[in-house]
C-alpha positions in Angstrom: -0.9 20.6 14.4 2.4 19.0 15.6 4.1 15.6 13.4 2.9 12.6 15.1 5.9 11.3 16.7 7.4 7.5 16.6 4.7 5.5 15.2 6.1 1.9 15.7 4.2 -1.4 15.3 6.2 -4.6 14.7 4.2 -7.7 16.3 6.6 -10.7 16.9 5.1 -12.8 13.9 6.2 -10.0 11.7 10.6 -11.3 12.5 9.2 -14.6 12.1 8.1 -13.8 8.6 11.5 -12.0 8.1 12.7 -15.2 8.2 10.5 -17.0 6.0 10.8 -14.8 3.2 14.7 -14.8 3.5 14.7 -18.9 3.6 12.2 -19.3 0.5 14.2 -17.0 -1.5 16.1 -20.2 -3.3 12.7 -21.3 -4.5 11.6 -18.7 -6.5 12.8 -17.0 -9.5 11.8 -13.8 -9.1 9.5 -10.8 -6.7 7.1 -9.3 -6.8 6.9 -6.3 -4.5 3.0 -4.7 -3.5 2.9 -0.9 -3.2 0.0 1.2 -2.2 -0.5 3.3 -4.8 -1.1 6.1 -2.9 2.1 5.8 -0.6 4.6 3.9 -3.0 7.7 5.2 -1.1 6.0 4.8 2.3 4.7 1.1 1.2 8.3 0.3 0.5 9.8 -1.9 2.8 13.8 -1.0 3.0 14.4 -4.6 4.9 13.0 -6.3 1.9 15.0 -4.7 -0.3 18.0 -6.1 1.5 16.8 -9.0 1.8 15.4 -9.7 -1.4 18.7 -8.5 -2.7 19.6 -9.2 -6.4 16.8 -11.3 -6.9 14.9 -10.2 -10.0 12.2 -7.9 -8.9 9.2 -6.4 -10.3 6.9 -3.2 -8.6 3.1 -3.6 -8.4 1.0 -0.7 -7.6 -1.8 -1.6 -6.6 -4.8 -0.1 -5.0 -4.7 2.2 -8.5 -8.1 3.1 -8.3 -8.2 4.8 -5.2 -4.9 6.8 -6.1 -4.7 9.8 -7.7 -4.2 8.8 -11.8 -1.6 11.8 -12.5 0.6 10.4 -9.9 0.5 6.7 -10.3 1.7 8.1 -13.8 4.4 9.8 -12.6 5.5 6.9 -10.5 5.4 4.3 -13.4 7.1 6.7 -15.5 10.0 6.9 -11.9 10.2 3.2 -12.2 10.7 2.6 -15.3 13.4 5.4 -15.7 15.2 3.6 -12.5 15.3 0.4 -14.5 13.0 -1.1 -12.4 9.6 -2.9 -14.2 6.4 -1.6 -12.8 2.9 -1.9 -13.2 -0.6 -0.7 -12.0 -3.5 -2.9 -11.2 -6.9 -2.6 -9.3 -7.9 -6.2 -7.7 -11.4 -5.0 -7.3 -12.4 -4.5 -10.6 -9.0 -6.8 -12.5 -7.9 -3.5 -14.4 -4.1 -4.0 -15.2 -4.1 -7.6 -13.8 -3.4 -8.9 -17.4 -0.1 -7.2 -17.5 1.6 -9.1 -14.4 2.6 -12.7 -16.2 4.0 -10.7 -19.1 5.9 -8.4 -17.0 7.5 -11.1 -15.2 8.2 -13.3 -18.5 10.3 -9.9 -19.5 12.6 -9.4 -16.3 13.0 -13.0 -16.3 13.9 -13.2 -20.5 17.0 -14.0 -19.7 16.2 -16.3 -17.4 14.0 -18.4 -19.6 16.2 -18.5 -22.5 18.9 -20.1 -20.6 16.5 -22.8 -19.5 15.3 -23.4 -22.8 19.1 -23.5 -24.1 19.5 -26.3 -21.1 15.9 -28.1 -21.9 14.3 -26.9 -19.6 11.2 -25.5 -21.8 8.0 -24.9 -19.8 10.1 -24.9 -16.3 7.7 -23.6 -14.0 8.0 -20.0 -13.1 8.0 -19.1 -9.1 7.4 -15.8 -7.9 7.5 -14.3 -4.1 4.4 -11.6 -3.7 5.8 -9.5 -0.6 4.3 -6.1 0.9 3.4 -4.6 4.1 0.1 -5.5 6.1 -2.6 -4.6 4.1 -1.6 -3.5 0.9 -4.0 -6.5 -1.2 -1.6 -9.3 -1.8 -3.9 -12.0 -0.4 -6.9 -9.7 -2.9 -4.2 -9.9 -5.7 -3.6 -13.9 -5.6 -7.3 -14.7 -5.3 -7.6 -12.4 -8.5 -4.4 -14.4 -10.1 -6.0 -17.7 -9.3 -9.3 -17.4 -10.1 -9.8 -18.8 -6.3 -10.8 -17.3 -3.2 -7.9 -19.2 -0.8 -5.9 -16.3 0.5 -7.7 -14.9 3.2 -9.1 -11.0 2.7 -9.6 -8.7 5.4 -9.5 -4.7 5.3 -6.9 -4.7 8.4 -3.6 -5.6 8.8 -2.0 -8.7 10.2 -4.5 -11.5 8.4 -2.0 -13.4 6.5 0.3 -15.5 8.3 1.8 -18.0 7.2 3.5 -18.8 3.2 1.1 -20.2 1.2 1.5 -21.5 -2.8 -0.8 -20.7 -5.5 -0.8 -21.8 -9.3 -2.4 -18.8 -11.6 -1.6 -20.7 -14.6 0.4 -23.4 -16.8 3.2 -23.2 -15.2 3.5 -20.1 -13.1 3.8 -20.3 -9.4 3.2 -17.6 -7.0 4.2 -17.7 -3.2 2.0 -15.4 -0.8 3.7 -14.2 2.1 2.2 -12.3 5.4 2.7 -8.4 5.5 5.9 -7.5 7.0 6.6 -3.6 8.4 10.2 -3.1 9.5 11.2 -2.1 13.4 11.5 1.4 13.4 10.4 3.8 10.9 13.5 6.5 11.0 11.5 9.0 9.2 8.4 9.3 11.5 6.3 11.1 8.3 6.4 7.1 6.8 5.1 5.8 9.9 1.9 8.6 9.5 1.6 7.9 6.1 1.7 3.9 6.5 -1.6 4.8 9.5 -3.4 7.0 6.8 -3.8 3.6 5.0 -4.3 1.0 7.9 -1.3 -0.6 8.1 -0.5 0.1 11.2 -3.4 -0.7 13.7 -5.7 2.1 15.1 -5.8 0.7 18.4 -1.9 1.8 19.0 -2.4 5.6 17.3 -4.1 8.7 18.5 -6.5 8.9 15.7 -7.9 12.2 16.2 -4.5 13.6 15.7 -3.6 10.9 13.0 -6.9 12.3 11.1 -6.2 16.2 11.9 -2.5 15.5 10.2 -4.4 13.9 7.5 -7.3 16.6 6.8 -4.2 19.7 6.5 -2.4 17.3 3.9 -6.0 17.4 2.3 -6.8 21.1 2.8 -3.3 21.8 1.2 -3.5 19.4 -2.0 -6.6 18.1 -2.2 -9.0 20.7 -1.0 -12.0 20.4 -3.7 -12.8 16.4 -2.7 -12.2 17.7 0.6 -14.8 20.7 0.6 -17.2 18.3 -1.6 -17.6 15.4 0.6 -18.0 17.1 4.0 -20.0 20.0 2.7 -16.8 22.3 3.8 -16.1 25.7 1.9 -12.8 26.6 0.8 -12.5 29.9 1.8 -13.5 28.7 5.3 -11.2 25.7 5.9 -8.0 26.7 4.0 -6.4 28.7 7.4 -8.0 26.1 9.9 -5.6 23.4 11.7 -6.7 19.9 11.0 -8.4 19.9 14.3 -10.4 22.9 13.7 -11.6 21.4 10.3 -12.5 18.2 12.1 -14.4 19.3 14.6 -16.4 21.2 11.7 -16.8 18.2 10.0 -18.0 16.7 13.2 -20.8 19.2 13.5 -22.0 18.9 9.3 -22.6 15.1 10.4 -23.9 15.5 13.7 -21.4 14.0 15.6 -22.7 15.4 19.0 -22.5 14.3 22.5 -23.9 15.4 25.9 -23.9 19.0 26.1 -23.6 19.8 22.5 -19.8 18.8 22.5 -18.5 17.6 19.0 -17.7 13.8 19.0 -14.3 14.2 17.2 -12.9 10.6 18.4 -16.0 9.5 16.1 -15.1 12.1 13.3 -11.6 10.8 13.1 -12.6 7.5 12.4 -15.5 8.7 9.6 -12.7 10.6 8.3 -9.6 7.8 8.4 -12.8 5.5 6.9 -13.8 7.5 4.1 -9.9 7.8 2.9 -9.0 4.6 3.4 -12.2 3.4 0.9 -11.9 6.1 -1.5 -15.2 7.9 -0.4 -12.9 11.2 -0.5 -11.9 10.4 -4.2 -8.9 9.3 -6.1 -5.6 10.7 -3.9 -2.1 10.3 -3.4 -0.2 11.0 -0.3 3.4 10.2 -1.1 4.1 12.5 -4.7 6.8 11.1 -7.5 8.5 14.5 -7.8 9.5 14.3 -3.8 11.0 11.0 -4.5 13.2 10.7 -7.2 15.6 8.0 -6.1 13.7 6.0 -4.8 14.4 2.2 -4.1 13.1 -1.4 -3.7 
């Protein structure tokens, strides 16, 4: 099946929040940037890395749970040899959330020393959460503040305006709306980023999006793959991703007049069931392809 080609989405509020971010940067004291965990390059915004600048920064992976654990290992163990602070967290259950103030408190030690030298003990700490459209900031803060302010949807675009939030005695965080960047040079990012939802369905061709999907699955994943759609190795491992999803079309009756295989209604079940983990625990974006990696 042929590379999707150009996927591009950048709606007018997204420069707007460009702006925002860049302005509000004197506020705080220190970022945190949101990665899925299952596309931490992809999720990576390169415009808010030049943005942000030399801000102090910390990565969040988050969405752990639905990643595959072996990676999200790898890419901790990537950060961390970079320099760069990292952790892993899952906002549905709160599993790693304990680690975020400390984390901060540590690429900010020299920070806070200084303001204790000045007296300056207890200063509140401010920190920017950034990301691209839906990678679970707004999930993340409500978890942080015990509240249920930020607003939580399951599609891109909800957030969108700045918006403060106190998780604590005096810690600070900012939210900000998701921001992608204008074009994606490497159009495999762009793929990976519609695998997830960030990038709306109603601009993509999803039965080719899921087809592109289903032959990264039949190469690296192909047990979860053959489990959930009742599939056998042996007879999906040559197939194109089309093939296999017209045959996972048929297992779930996905038949319209004539007999002919719904597959715009496959590709959804299928883009569905990976984007909620139904599939299992995977990664798309592997730490060994990836080793310099920024943010």
């Amino acid at each position: 099946m042929e590379e999707i080609k150009s996927i591009q989405w950048f709606p007018g509020h997204m420069t707007r929040t460009k702006r925002k971010i860049e302005s509000q940067l004197k506020l705080i004291d220190a970022v945190a940037i949101l990665l899925d965990a299952r596309v931490p390059y992809s999720s990576c915004n390169p415009d808010l890395r030049s943005i942000i600048n030399n801000k102090p920064r910390l990565v969040v992976l988050n969405k752990c749970d639905m990643a595959d654990p072996i990676q999200t290992k790898k890419w901790l163990e990537l950060f961390k040899g970079r320099g760069i602070a990292a952790i892993a967290l899952d906002c549905k259950t709160g599993r790693g959330l304990n680690a975020f103030i400390p984390t901060v408190k540590n690429v900010l030690s020299d920070r806070i020393q200084a303001w204790k030298e000045k007296g300056m003990t207890g200063r509140t700490i401010k920190v920017m959460i950034v990301g691209i459209p839906n990678v679970g900031k707004s999930s993340f803060i409500n978890r942080m503040s015990k509240q249920n302010r930020a607003k939580v949807e399951d599609r891109p675009g909800v957030t969108r305006g700045n918006q403060w939030f106190t998780i604590g005695k005096g810690f600070d965080l900012l939210d900000t709306p998701g921001v992608l960047w204008p074009k994606f040079d490497d159009p495999g990012v762009g793929e990976r980023l519609a695998y997830i939802g960030s990038v709306k369905d109603d601009i993509l061709d999803t039965e080719q999006l899921s087809g592109r999907l289903l032959e990264y699955l039949r190469d690296n994943y192909i047990e979860p793959l053959c489990v959930r759609y009742k599939l056998k190795k042996e007879d999906i491992e040559y197939l194109q991703g089309y093939e296999i999803l017209e045959m996972i079309g048929k297992k779930r009756g996905m038949l319209i007049s004539g007999g002919e295989i719904n597959t715009e209604r496959a590709a959804a079940t299928v883009l569905d069931e990976f984007r909620s983990a139904a599939l299992g625990r995977l990664t798309i974006d592997k730490a060994e392809d990836y080793p310099d990696v920024r943010v």
